[in-house]
N, C-alpha and C positions, 0 to 999 in steps of 0.2 A: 846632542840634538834634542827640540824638543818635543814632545806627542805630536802638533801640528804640523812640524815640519817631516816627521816620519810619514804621519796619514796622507801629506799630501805626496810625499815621494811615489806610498805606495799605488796612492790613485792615478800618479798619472803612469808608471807602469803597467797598471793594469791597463789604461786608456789603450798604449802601445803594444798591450799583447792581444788585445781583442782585434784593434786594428789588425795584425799581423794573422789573426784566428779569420778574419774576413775576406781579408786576401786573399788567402790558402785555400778556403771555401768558394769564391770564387774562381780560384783555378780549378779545382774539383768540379765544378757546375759544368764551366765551357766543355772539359774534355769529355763531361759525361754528355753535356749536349751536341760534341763534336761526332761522338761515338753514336749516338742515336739518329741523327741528322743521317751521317754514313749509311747504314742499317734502313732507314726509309726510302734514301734514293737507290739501293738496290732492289728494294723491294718493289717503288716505285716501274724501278727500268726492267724488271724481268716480264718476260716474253708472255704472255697468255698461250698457254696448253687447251684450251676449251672455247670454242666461237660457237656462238649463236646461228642455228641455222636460219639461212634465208628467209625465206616463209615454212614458220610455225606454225604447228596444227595446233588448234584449240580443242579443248575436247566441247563433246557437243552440249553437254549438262552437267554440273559437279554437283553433283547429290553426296548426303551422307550426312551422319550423326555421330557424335561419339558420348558414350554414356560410363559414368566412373560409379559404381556402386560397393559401396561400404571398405573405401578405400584407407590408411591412415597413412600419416607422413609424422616423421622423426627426423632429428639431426645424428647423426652420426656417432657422435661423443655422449649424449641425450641420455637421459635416464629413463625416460618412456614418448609417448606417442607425443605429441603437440597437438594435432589434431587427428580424431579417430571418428571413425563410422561416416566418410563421408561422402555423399552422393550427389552428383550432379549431371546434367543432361547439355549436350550442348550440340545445338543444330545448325544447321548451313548459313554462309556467310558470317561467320564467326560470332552470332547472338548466344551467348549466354542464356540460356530459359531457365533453370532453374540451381542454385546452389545450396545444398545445408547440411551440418553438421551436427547429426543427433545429440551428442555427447561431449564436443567440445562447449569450454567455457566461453562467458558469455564476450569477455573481453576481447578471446581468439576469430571470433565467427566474422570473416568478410562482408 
């Protein structure tokens, strides 16, 4: 045989095994989407433990502040702080007033 007619043997086997790789992949997909589908509609069909009462009381005012001062946050695996010293104030209906970070870099600052 000669070079070209090897390369082409080998190309079109390869065509037939990827074919055959995409199939297989496809059956892998449906069941794992069969298996999830399953998994939703029970989840879907399960009963509520928890109802809403009739009439709800509202409270008559929601006041309150919450203030973070000289706080710092790190990842876990982290070699040190990400960002350190930081303080913020944040008052009713969710405004933000003020945020900042003494000592983080300038790239890190929200």
């Amino acid at each position: 045989m000669r070079v070209e007619e090897i390369m082409a043997c080998i190309t079109y086997l390869m065509q037939m095994m990827m074919a055959a790789m995409l199939l297989a992949m496809n059956f892998m997909f449906i069941s794992r989407a069969k298996i999830s589908t399953d998994r939703l509609e029970e989840i879907l069909d399960t009963v509520v433990d928890i109802a809403d009462p009739k009439e709800p009381k509202q409270p008559a005012r929601a006041e309150g502040r919450v203030e973070y001062r000289h706080v710092s946050y790190r990842y876990k695996l982290g070699s040190g702080d990400l960002f350190w010293m930081i303080s913020a104030l944040r008052q009713s209906r969710g405004r933000l007033s003020g945020f900042w970070a003494k000592q983080a870099p300038a790239n890190q600052l929200l």
